[in-house]
C-alpha positions in Angstrom: 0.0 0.0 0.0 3.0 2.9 0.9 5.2 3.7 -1.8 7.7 4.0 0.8 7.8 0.2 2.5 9.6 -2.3 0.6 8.2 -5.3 -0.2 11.3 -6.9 0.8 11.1 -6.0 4.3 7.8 -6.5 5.4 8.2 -9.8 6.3 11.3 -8.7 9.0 9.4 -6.3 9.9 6.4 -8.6 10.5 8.1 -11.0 12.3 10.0 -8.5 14.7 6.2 -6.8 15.1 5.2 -10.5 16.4 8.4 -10.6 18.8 7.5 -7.0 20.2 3.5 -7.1 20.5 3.7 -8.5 24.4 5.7 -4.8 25.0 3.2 -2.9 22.8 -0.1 -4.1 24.6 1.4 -3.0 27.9 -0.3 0.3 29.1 2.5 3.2 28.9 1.5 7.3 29.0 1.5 8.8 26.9 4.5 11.9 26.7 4.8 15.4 25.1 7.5 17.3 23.3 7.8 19.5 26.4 7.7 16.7 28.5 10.6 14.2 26.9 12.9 17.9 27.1 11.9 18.0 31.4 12.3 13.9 31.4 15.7 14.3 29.7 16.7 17.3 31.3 17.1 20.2 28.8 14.0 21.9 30.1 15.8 25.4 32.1 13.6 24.1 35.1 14.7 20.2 34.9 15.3 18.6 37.8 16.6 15.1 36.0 19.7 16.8 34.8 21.6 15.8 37.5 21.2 12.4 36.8 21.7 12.3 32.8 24.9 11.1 32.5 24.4 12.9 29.1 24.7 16.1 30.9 26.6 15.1 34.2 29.3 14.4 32.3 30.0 17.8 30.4 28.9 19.6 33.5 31.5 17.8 35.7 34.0 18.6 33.6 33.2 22.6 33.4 33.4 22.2 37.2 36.8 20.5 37.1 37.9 23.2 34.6 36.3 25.8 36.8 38.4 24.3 40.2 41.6 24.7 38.2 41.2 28.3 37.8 41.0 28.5 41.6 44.0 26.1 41.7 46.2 28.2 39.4 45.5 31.3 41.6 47.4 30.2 44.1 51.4 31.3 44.5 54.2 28.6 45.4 54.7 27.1 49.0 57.2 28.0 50.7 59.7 25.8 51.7 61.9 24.6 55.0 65.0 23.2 55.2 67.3 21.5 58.0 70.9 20.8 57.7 73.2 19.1 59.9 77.1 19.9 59.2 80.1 18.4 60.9 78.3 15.7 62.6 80.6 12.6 63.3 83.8 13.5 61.8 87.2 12.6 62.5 89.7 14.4 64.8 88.1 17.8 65.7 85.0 16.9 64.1 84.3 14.0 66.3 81.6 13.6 68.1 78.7 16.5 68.3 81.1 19.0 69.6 81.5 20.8 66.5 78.0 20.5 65.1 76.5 23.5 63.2 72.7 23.5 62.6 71.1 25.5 59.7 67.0 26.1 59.8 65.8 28.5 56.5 62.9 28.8 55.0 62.6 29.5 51.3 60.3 31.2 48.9 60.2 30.3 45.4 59.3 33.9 43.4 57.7 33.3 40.1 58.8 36.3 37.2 57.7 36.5 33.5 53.8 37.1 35.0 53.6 33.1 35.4 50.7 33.5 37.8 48.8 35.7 35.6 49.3 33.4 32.1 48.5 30.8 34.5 45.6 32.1 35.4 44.3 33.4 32.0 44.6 30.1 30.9 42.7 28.3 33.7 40.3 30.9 32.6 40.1 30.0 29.2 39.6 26.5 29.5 37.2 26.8 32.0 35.0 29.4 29.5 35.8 26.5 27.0 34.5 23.7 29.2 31.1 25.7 30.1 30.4 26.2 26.3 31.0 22.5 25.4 28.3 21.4 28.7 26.5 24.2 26.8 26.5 22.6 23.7 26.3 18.7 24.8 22.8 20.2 26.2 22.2 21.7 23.0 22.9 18.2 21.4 20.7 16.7 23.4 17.9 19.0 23.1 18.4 18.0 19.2 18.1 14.3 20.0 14.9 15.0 21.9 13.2 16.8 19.2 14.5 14.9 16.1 13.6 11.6 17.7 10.5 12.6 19.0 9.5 13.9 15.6 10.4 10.5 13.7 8.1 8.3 16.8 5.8 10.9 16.1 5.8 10.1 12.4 5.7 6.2 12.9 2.5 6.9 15.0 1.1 8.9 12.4 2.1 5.6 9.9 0.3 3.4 12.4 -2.6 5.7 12.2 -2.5 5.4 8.6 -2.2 2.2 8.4 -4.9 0.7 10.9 -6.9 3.2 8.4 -5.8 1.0 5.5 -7.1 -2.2 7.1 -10.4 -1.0 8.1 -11.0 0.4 4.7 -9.9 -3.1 3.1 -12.2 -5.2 5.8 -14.9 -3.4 4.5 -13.9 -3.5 1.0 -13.7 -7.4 1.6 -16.9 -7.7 3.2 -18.3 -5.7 0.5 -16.6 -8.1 -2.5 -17.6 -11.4 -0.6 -21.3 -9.8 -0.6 -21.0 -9.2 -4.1 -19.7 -12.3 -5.1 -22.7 -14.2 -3.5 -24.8 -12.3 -5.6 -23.3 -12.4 -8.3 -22.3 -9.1 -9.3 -18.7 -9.9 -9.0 -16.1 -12.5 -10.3 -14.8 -14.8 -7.4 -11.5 -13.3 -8.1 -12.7 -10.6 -6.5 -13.2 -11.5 -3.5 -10.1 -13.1 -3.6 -8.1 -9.8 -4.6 -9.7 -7.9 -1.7 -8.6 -10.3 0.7 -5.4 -10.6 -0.4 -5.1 -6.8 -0.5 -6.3 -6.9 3.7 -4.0 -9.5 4.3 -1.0 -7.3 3.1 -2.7 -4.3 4.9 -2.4 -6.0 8.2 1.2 -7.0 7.6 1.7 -3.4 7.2 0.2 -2.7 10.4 2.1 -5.0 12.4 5.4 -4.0 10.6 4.9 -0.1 10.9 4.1 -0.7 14.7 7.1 -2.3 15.3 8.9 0.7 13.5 6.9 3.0 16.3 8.3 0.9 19.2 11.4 1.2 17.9 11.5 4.7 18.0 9.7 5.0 20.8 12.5 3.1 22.8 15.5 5.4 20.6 13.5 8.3 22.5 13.1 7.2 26.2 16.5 5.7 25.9 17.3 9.3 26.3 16.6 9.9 29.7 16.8 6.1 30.5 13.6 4.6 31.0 13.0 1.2 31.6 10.5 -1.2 30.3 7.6 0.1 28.3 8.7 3.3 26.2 5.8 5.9 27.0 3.2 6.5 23.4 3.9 9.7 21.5 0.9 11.5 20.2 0.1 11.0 16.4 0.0 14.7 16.0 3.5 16.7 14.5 5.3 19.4 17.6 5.1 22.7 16.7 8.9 23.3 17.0 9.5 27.0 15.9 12.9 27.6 13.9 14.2 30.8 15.1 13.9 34.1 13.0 17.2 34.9 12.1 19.2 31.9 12.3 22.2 33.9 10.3 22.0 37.2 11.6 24.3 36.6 14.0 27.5 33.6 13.9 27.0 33.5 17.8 25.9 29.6 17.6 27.4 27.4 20.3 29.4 25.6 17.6 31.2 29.0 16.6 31.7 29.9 20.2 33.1 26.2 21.1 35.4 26.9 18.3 36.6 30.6 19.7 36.9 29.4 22.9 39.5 26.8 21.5 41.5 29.3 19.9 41.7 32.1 23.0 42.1 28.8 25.2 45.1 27.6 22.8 46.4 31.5 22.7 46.5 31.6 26.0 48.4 28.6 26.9 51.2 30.2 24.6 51.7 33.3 27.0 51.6 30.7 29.7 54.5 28.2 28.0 56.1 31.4 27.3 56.4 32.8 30.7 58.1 29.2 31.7 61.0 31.0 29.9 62.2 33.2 32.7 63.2 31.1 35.5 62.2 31.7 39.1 64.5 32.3 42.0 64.6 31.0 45.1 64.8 33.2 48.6 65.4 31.7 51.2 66.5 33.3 55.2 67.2 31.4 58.1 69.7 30.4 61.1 72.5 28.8 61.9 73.7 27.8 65.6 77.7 26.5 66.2 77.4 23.9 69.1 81.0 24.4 69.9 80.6 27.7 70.9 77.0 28.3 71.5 77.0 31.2 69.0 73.9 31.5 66.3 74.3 33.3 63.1 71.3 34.6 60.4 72.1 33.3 57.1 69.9 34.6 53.7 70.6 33.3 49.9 69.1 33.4 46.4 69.6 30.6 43.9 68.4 30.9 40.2 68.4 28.1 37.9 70.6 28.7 35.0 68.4 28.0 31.3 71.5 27.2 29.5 69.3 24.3 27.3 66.1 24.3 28.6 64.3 27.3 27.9 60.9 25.4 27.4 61.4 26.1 23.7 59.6 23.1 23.0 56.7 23.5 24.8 56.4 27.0 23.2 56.4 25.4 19.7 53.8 23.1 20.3 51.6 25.8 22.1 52.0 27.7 18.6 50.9 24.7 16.5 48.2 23.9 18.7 46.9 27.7 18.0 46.9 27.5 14.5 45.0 24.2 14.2 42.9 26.0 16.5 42.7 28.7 14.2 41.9 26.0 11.1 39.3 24.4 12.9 37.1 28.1 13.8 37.2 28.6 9.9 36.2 25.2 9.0 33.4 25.2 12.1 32.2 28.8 10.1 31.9 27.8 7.0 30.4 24.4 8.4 27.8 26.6 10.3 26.7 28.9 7.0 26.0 25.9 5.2 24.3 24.0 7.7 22.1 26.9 8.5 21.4 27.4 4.7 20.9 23.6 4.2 18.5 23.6 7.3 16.7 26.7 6.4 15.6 25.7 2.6 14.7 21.5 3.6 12.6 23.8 6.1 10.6 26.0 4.0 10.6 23.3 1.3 9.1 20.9 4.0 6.6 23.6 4.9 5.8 24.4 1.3 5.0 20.6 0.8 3.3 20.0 3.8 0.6 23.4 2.7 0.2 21.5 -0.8 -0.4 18.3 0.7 -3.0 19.4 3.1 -4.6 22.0 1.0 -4.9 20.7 -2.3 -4.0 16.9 -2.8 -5.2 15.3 0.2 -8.6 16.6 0.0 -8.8 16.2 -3.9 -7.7 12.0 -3.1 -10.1 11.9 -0.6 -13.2 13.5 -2.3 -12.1 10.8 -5.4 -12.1 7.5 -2.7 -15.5 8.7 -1.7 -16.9 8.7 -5.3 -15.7 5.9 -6.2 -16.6 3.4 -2.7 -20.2 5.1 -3.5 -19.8 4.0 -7.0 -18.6 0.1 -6.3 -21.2 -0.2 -3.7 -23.6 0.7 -6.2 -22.2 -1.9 -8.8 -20.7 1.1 -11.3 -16.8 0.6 -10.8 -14.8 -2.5 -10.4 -13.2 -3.4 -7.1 -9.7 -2.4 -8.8 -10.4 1.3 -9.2 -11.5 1.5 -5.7 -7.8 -0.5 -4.8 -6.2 2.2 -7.0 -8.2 5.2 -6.0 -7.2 4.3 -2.2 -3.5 3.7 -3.3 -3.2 7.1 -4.3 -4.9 8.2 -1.6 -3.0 6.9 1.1 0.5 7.6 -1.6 -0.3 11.8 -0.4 -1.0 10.7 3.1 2.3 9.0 3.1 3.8 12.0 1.5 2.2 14.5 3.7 3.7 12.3 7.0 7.2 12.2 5.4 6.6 15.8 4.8 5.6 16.6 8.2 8.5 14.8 9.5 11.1 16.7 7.3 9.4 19.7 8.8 10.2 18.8 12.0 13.4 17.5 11.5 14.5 20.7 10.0 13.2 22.6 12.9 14.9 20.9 15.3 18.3 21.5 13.2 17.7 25.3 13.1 17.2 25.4 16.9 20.6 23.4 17.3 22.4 25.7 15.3 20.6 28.6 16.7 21.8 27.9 20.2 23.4 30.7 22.7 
């Protein structure tokens, strides 16, 4: 009956519809748009975002990220020191008599502005890591919406096709009716209930297409058992205005936030250049004559080959892929907000048509032409044919509806803040 099912795999389907009917008779709720975004926790007001380990996970990490800016705020320790000279010599060394005790405590001092590269670089991973929990919401939201519109779509193909079969039991009660009259060939009959046989094959097989992405959905927030029923009726998921009017989509801003985060890690390799000295005070106490004297000193490393050269190079190279990659993820954006935009308003214009024009215009035809076969004027085939082409724009309109959607849901990903 659809233009769009394969005869091929109706029988899979058939048989996997048989396998999943004890999970489709089970009572389940039915679930709203606005309700699978709460359940998964995209909703602003969710409370089950703090168990989606979809979300969890990105926001754990912006929290890590966010505790390392604290961490890099923080200046060196200072260090103690004891020493022990001329402990258990020979001669006039021997013993503890000429023992000399030292006690200082040192202070590493950090030049070049280490702390504040440091810092500005904490900073800019942590700005980095709050965009990508951003976005992995964002991403999620999508998933919600795009899979809700396609079990949305496979309840409207249920619909469509419970519609088929009880249009074809009647046709077949109508042809066996016939036939015992005599007003119709055997063959016939024969025909219509071969054409209700392959109707309900195509119910079975388009509800286990509906479980299936029924489960795809609540496997989103994690539900158990029975996935809850989606409404045969389309979401009304509003694209945005102005898509393009601004490149502030979390996508571009993931992609900035690389390249300041990657900038910034080069003024902090590059402040590793300078290195830090060390100054340390303290005291020292002569056992042999009971005297104490106050020692200070400075020692500097000395960056005769290590200059953290390396380090800096790398930093560099790890800014310009950056770099590569915010071009790329712009030109990626303009075209998948151009690609989105016109399947949109193409789905739109298609599902107006469809509605408007075509589906009435197949339906007013079905109706003439059952009135004519029960009256004995057309032949069962033009009724078989007239309901074929009917059920061909319903099909389309679905698909249309679901492109619609689909679309939808892709401009509000891309439109994200």
């Amino acid at each position: 009956m659809f233009a769009t099912i394969r005869r091929g795999n109706l029988f899979a389907g058939l048989a996997f519809a048989m396998l999943a009917q004890p999970a489709i008779a089970q009572e389940a709720p039915f679930v709203s748009l606005e309700e699978a975004l709460d359940l998964t926790g995209v909703a602003d007001d969710a409370t089950s975002s703090a168990t989606n380990p979809r979300i969890v996970g990105p926001r754990s990490e912006s929290e890590a990220a966010q505790a390392l800016v604290g961490q890099a705020r923080l200046r060196p320790n200072p260090e103690v020191s004891l020493e022990v000279e001329n402990i258990a010599g020979s001669g006039a060394f021997s013993g503890l008599t000429a023992t000399e005790y030292t006690l200082a405590i040192g202070q590493r001092i950090e030049l070049g502005g280490k702390r504040g590269a440091r810092v500005e670089a904490a900073e800019a991973q942590a700005q980095l890591a709050n965009l990508r929990a951003d976005l992995a919401g964002a991403e999620l939201g999508f998933l919600v919406r795009e899979r809700y519109v396609a079990a949305a779509a496979a309840a409207s193909r249920v619909e469509l096709a419970r519609d088929v079969v009880d249009r074809n039991e009647e046709l077949a009660r109508i042809a066996g009716v016939l036939v015992e009259v005599g007003r119709e060939p055997p063959l016939r009959a024969l025909r219509a209930e071969a054409a209700l046989a392959e109707a309900r094959a195509e119910l079975q097989a388009a509800e286990a297409t509906s479980l299936a992405a029924r489960t795809a959905l609540a496997s989103l927030w994690g539900e158990q058992g029975t996935p809850p029923f989606v409404p045969d009726a389309f979401p009304n998921i509003e694209p945005p205005a102005a898509v393009l009017a601004s490149a502030t989509g979390l996508q571009l801003q993931v992609a900035r936030a690389e390249s300041t985060a990657a900038a910034a890690e080069i003024d902090r390799e590059r402040s590793l250049r300078i290195p830090d000295p060390v100054v340390s005070a303290g005291v020292r106490r002569f056992e042999e004559s009971n005297d104490s004297a106050f020692l200070v000193g400075v020692s500097i490393p000395l960056p005769f080959w290590n200059r953290n050269q390396g380090n800096i190079d790398a930093a560099e190279a790890r800014l310009r892929a950056a770099n590569a990659r915010e071009a790329v993820a712009l030109a990626d954006f303009e075209q998948a907000v151009a690609r989105a935009r016109s399947q949109y308003l193409a789905a739109v214009a298609r599902v107006e048509t469809l509605s408007t024009t075509s589906l009435p215009q197949a339906e007013e035809a079905l109706r003439l032409v059952r009135i004519g076969y029960r009256n004995g004027r057309f032949p069962l085939i033009e009724v078989l044919s007239a309901a074929e082409a009917r059920d061909t724009i319903r099909e389309a309109l679905i698909t249309a509806e679901e492109d619609r959607g689909q679309a939808a849901a892709e401009l509000v990903r891309l439109a994200a803040q």
